[in-house]
N, CA, C and O atoms as a GROMACS GRO file, in nm:
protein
  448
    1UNK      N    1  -1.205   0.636  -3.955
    1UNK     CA    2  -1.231   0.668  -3.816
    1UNK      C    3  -1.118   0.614  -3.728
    1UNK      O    4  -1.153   0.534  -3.642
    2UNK      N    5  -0.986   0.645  -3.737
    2UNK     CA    6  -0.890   0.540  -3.686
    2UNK      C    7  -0.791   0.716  -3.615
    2UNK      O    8  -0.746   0.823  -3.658
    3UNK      N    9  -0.807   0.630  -3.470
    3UNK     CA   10  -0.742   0.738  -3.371
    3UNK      C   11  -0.635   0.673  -3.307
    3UNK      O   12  -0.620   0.559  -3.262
    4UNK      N   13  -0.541   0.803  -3.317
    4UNK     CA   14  -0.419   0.731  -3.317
    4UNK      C   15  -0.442   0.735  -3.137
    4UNK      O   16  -0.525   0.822  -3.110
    5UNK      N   17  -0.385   0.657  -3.001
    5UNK     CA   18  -0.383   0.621  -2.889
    5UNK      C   19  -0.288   0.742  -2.821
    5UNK      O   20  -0.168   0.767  -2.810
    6UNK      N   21  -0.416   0.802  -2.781
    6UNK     CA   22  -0.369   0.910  -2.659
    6UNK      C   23  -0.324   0.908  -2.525
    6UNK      O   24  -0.433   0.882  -2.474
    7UNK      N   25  -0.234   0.916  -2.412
    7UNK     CA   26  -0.166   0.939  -2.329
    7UNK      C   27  -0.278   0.988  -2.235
    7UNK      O   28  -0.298   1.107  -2.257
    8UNK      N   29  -0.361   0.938  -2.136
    8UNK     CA   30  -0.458   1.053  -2.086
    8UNK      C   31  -0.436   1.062  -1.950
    8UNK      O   32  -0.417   0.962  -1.880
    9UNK      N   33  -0.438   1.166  -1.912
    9UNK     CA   34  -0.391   1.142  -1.706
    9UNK      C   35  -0.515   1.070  -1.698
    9UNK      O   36  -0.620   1.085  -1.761
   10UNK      N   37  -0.471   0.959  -1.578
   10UNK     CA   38  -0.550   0.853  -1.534
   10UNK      C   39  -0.592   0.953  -1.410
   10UNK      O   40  -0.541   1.061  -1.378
   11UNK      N   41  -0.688   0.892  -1.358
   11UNK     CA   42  -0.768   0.968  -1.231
   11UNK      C   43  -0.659   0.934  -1.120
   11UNK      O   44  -0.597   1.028  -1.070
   12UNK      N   45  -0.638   0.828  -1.085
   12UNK     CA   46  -0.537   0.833  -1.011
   12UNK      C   47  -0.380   0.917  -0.987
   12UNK      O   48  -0.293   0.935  -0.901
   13UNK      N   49  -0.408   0.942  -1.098
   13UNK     CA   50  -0.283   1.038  -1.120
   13UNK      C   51  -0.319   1.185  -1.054
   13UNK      O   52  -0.224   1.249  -1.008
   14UNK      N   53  -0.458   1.246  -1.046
   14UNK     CA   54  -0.502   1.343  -1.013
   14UNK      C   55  -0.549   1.350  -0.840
   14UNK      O   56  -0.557   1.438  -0.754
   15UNK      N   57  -0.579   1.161  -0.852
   15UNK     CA   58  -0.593   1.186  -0.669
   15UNK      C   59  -0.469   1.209  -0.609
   15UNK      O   60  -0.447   1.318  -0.556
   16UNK      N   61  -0.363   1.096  -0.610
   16UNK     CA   62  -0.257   1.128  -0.570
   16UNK      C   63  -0.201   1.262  -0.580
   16UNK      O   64  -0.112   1.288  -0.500
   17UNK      N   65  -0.236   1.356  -0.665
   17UNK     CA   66  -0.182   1.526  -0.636
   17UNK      C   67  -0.245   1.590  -0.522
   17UNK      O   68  -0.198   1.669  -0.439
   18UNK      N   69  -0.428   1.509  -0.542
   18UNK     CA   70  -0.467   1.559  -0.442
   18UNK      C   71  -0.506   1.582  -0.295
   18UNK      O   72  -0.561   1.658  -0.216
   19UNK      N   73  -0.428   1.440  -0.314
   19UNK     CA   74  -0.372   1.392  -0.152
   19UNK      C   75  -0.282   1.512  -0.049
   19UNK      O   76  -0.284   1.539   0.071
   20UNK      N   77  -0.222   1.550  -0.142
   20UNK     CA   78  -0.121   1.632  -0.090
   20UNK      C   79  -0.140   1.756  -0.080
   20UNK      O   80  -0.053   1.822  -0.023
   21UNK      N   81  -0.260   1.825  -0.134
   21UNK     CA   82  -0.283   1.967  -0.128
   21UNK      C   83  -0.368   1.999   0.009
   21UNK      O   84  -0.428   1.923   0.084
   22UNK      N   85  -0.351   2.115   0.011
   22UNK     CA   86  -0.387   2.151   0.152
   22UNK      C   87  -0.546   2.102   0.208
   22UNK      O   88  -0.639   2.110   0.129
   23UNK      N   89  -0.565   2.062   0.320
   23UNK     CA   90  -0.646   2.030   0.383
   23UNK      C   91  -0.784   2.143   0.408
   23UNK      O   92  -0.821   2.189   0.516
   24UNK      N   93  -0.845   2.168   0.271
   24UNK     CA   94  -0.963   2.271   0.284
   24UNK      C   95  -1.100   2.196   0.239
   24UNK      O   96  -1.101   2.079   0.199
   25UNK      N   97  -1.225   2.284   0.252
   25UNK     CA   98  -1.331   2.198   0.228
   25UNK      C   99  -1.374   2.225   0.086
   25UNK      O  100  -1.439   2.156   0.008
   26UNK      N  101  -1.300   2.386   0.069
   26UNK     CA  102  -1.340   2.353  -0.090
   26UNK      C  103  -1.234   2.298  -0.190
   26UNK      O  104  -1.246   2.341  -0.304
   27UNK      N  105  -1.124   2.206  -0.164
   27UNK     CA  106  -1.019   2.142  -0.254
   27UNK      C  107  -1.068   2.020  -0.236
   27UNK      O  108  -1.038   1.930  -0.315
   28UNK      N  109  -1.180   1.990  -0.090
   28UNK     CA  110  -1.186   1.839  -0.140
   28UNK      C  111  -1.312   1.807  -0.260
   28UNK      O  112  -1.343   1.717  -0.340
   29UNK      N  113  -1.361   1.945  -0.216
   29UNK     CA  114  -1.523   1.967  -0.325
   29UNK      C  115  -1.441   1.928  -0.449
   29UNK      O  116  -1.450   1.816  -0.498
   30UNK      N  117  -1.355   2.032  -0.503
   30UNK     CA  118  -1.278   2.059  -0.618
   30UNK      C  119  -1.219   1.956  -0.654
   30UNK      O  120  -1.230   1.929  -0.773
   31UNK      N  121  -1.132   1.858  -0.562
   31UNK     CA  122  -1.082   1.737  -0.601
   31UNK      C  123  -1.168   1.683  -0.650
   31UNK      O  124  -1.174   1.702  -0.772
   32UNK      N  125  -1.267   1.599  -0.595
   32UNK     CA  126  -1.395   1.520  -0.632
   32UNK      C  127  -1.455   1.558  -0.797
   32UNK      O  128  -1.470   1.470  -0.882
   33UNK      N  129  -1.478   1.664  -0.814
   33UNK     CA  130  -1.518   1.723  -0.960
   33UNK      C  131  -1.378   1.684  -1.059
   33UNK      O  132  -1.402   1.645  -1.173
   34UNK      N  133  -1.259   1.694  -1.021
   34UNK     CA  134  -1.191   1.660  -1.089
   34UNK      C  135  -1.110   1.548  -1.129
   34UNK      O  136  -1.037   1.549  -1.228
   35UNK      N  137  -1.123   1.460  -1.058
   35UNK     CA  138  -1.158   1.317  -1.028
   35UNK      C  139  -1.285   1.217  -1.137
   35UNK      O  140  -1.300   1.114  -1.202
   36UNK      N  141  -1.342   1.328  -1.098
   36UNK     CA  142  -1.516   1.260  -1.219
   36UNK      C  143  -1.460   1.324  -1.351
   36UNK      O  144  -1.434   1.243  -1.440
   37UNK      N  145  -1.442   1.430  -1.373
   37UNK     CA  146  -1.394   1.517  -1.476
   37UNK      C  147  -1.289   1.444  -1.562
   37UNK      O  148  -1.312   1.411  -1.678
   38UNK      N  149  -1.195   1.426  -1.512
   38UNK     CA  150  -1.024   1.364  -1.600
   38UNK      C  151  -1.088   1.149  -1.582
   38UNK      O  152  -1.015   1.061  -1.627
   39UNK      N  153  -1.212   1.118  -1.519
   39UNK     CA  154  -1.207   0.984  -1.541
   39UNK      C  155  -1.298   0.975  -1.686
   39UNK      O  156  -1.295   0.882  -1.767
   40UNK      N  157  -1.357   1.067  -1.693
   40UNK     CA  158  -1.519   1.081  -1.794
   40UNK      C  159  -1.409   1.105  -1.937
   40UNK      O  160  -1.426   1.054  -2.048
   41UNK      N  161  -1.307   1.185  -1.900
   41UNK     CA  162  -1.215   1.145  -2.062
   41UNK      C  163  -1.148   1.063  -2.114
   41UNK      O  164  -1.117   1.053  -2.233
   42UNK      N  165  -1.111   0.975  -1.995
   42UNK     CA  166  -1.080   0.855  -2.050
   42UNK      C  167  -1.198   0.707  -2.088
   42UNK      O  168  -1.180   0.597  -2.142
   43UNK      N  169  -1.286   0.757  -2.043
   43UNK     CA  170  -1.419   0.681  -2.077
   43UNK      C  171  -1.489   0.685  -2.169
   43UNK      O  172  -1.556   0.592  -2.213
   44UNK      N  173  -1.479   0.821  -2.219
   44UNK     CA  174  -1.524   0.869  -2.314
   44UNK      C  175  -1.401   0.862  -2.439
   44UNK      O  176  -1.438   0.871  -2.556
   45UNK      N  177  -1.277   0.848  -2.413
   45UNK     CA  178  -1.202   0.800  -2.545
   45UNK      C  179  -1.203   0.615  -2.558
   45UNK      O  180  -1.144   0.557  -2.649
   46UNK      N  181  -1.224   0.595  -2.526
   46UNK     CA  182  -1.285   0.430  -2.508
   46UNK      C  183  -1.389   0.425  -2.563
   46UNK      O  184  -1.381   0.360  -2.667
   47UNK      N  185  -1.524   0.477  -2.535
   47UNK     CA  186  -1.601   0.496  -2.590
   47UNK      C  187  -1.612   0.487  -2.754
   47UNK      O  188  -1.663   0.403  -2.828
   48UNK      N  189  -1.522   0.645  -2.785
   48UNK     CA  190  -1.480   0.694  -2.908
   48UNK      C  191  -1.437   0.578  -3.035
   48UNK      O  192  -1.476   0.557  -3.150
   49UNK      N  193  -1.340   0.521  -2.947
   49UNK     CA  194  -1.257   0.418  -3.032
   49UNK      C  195  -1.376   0.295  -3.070
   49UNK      O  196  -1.372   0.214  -3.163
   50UNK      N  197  -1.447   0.305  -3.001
   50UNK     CA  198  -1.574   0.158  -2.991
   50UNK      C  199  -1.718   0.224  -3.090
   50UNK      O  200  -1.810   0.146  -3.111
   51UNK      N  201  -1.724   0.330  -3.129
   51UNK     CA  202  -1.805   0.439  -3.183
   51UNK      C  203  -1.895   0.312  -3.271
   51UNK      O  204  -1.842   0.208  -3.309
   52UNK      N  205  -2.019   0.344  -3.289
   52UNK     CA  206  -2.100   0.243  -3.381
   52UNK      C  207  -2.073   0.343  -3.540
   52UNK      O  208  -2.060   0.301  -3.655
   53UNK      N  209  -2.072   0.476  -3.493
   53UNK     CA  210  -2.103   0.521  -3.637
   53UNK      C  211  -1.986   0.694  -3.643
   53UNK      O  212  -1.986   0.774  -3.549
   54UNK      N  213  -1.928   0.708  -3.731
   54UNK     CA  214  -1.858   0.844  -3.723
   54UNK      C  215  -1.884   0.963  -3.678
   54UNK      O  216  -1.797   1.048  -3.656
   55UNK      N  217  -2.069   0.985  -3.650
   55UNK     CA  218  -2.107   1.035  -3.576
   55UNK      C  219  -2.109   1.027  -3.410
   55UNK      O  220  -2.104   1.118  -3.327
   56UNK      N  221  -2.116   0.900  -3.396
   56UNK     CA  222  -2.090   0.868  -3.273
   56UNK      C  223  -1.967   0.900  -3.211
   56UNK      O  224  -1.946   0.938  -3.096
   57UNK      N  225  -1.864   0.870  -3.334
   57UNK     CA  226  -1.701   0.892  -3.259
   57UNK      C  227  -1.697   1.057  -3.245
   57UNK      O  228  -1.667   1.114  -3.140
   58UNK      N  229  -1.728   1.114  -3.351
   58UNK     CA  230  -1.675   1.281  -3.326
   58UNK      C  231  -1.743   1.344  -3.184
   58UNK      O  232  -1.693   1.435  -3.116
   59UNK      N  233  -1.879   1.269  -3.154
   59UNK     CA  234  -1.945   1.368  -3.038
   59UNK      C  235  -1.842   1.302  -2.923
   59UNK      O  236  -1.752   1.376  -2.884
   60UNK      N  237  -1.849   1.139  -2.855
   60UNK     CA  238  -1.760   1.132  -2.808
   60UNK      C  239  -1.627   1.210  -2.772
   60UNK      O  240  -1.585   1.257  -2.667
   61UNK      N  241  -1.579   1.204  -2.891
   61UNK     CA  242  -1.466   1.308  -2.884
   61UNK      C  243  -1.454   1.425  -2.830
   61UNK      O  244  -1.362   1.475  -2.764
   62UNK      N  245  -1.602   1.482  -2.879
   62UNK     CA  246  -1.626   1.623  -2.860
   62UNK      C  247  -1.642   1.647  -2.659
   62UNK      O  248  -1.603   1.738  -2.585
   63UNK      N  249  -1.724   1.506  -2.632
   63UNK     CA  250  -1.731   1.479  -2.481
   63UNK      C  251  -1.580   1.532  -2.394
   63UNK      O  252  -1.561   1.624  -2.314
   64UNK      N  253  -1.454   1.387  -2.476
   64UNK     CA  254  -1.369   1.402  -2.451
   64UNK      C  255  -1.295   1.556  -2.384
   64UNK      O  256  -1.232   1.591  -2.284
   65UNK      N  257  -1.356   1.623  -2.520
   65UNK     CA  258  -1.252   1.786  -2.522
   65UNK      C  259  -1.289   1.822  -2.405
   65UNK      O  260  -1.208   1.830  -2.313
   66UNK      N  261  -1.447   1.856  -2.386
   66UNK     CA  262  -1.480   1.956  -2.324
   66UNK      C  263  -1.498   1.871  -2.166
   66UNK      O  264  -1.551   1.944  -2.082
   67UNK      N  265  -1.471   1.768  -2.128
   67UNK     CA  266  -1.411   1.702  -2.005
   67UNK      C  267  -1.260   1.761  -1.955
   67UNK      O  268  -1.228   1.782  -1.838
   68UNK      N  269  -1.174   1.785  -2.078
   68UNK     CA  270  -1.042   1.802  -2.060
   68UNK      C  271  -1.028   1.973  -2.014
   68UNK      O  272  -0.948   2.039  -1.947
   69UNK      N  273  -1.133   1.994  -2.078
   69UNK     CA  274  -1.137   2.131  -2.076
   69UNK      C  275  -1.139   2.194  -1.911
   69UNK      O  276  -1.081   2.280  -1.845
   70UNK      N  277  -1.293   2.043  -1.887
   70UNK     CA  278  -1.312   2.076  -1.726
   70UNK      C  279  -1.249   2.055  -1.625
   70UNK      O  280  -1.282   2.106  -1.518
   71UNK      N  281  -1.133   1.966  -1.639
   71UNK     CA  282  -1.078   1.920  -1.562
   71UNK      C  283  -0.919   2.043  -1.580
   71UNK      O  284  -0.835   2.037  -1.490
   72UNK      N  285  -0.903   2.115  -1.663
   72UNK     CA  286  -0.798   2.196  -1.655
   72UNK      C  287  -0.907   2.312  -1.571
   72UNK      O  288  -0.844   2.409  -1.530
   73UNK      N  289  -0.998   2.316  -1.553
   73UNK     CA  290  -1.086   2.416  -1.510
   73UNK      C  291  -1.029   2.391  -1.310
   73UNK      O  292  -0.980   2.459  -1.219
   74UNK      N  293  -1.076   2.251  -1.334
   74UNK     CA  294  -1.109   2.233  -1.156
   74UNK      C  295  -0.926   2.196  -1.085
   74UNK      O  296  -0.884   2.207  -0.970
   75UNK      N  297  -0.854   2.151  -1.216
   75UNK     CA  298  -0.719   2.223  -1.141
   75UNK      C  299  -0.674   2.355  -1.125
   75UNK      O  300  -0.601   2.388  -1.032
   76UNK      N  301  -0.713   2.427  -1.205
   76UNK     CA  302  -0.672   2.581  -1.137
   76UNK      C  303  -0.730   2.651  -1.063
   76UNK      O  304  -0.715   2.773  -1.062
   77UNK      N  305  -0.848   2.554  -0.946
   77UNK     CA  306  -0.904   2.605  -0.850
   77UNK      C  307  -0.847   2.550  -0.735
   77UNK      O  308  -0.857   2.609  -0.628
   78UNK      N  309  -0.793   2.452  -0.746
   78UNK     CA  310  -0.712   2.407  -0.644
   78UNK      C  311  -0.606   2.463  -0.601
   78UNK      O  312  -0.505   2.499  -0.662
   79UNK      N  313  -0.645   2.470  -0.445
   79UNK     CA  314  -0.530   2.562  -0.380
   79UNK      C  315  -0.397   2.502  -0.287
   79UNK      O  316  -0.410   2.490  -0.165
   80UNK      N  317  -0.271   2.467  -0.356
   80UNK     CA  318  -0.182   2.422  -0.320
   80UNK      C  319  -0.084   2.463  -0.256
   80UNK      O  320   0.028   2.412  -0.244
   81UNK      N  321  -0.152   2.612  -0.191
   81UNK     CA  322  -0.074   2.663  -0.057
   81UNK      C  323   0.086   2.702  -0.128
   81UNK      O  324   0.092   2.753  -0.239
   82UNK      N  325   0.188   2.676  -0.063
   82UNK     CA  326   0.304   2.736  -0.050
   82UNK      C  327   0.425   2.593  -0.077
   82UNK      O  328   0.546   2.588  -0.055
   83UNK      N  329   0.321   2.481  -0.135
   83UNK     CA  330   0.432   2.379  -0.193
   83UNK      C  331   0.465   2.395  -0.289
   83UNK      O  332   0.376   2.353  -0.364
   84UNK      N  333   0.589   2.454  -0.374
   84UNK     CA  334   0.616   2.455  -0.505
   84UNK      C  335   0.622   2.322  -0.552
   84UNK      O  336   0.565   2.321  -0.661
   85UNK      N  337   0.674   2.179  -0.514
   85UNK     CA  338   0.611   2.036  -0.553
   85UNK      C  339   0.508   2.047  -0.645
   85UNK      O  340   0.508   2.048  -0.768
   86UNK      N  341   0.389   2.055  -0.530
   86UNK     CA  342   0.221   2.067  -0.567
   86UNK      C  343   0.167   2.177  -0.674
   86UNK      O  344   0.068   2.173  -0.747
   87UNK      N  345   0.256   2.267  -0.660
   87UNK     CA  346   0.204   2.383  -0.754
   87UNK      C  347   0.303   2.338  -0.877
   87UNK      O  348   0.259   2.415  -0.962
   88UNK      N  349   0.393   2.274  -0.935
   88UNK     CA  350   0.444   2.240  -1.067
   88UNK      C  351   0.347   2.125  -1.051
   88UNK      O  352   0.233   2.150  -1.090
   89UNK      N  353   0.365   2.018  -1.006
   89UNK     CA  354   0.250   1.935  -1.072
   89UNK      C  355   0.116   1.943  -1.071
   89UNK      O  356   0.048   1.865  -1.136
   90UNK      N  357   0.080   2.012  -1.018
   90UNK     CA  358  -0.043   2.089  -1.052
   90UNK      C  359  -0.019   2.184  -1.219
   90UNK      O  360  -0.103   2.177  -1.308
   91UNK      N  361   0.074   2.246  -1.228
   91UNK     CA  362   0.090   2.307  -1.336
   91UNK      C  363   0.124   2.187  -1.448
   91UNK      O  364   0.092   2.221  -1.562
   92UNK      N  365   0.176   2.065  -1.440
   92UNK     CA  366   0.184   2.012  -1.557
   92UNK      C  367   0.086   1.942  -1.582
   92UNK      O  368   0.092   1.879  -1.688
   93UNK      N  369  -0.031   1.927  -1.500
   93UNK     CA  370  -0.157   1.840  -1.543
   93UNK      C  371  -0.234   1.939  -1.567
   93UNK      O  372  -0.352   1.904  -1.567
   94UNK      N  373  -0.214   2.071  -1.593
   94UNK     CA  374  -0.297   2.154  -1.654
   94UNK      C  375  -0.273   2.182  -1.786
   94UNK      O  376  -0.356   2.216  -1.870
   95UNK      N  377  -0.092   2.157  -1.809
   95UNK     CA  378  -0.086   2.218  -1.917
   95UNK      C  379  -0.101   2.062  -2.053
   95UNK      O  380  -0.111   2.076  -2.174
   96UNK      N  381  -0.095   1.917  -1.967
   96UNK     CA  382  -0.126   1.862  -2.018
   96UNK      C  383  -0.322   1.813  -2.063
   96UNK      O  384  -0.376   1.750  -2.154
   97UNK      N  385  -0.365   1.877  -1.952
   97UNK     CA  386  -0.539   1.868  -1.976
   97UNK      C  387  -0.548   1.998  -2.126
   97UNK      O  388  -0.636   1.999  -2.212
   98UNK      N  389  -0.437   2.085  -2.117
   98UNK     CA  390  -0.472   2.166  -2.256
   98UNK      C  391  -0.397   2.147  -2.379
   98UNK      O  392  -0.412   2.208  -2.484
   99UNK      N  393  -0.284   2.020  -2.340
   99UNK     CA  394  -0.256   1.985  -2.488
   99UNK      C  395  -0.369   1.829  -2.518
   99UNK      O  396  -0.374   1.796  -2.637
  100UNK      N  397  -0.429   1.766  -2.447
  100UNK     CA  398  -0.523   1.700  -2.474
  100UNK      C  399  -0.650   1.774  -2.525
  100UNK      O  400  -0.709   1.716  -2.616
  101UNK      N  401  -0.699   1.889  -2.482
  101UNK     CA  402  -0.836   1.961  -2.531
  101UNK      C  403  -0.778   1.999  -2.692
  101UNK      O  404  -0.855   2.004  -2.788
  102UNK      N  405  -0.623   2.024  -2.704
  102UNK     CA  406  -0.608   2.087  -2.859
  102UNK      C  407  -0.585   1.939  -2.941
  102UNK      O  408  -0.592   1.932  -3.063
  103UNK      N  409  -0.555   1.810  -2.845
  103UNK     CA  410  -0.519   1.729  -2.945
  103UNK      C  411  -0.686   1.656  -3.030
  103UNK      O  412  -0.710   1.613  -3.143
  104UNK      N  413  -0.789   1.678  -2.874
  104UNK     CA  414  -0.940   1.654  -2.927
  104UNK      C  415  -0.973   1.714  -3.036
  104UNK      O  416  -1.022   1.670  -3.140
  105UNK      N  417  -0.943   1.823  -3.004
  105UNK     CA  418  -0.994   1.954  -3.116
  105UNK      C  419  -0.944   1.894  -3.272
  105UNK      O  420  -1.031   1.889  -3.359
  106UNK      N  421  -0.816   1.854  -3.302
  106UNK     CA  422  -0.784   1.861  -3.392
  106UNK      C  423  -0.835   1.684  -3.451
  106UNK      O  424  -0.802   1.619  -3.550
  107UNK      N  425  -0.917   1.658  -3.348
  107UNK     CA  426  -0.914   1.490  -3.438
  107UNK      C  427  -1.076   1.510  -3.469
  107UNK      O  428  -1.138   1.437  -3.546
  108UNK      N  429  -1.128   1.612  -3.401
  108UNK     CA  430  -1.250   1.664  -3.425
  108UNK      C  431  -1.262   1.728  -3.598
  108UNK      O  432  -1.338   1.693  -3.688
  109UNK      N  433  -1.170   1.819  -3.598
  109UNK     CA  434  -1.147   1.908  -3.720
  109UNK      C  435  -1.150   1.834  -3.841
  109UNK      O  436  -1.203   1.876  -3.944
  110UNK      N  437  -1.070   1.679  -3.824
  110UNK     CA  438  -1.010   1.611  -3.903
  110UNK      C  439  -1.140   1.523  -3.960
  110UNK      O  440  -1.163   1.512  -4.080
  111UNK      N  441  -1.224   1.458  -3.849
  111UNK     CA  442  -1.308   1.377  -3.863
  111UNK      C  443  -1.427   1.400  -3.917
  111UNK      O  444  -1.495   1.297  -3.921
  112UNK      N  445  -1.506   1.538  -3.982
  112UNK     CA  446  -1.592   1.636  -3.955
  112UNK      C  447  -1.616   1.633  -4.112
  112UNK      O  448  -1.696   1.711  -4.164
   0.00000   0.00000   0.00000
């Protein structure tokens, strides 16, 4: 049951993007969900690593994915207007929320 130490955007990493995106009522809705979303995967790989039983670690995990999943969800609802800034880093915490959902996937596959 030995996982090798994943890289995970910290929540802070996601407020600070979302500091900067445009001033609407549904990006702050959207922020907030994604905020809970990208913190619940790093809680949940903590979790994982602390697992009482191999069952315990794979669902964890499985938590993990489908957090990562959500949180690439509630960044591509966010609307970052006409800053290309905001819209690449917005694009690289998406494309990193989907190499984290494939890296879950595969420690899932492995562990199973």
């Amino acid at each position: 049951m030995i996982c090798k130490i994943v890289r995970l955007p910290l929540p802070n990493e996601c407020e600070r993007s979302l500091s900067s995106c445009r001033d609407l009522r549904a990006n702050e809705e959207d922020g907030r969900q994604l905020i809970r979303s990208s913190g619940s995967v790093g809680a949940n790989y903590i979790e994982a690593n602390d697992a009482l039983s191999k069952k315990d670690f794979v669902m964890r995990i499985k938590i993990c994915r489908k957090e990562a999943k959500e949180s690439n969800y509630w960044l591509r609802l966010l609307d970052t207007g006409d800053a290309d800034k905001l819209d690449n880093e917005r694009n690289a915490l998406i494309q990193e929320s989907h190499e984290l959902a494939s890296i879950f996937g595969a420690i899932i596959t492995k562990s199973e």
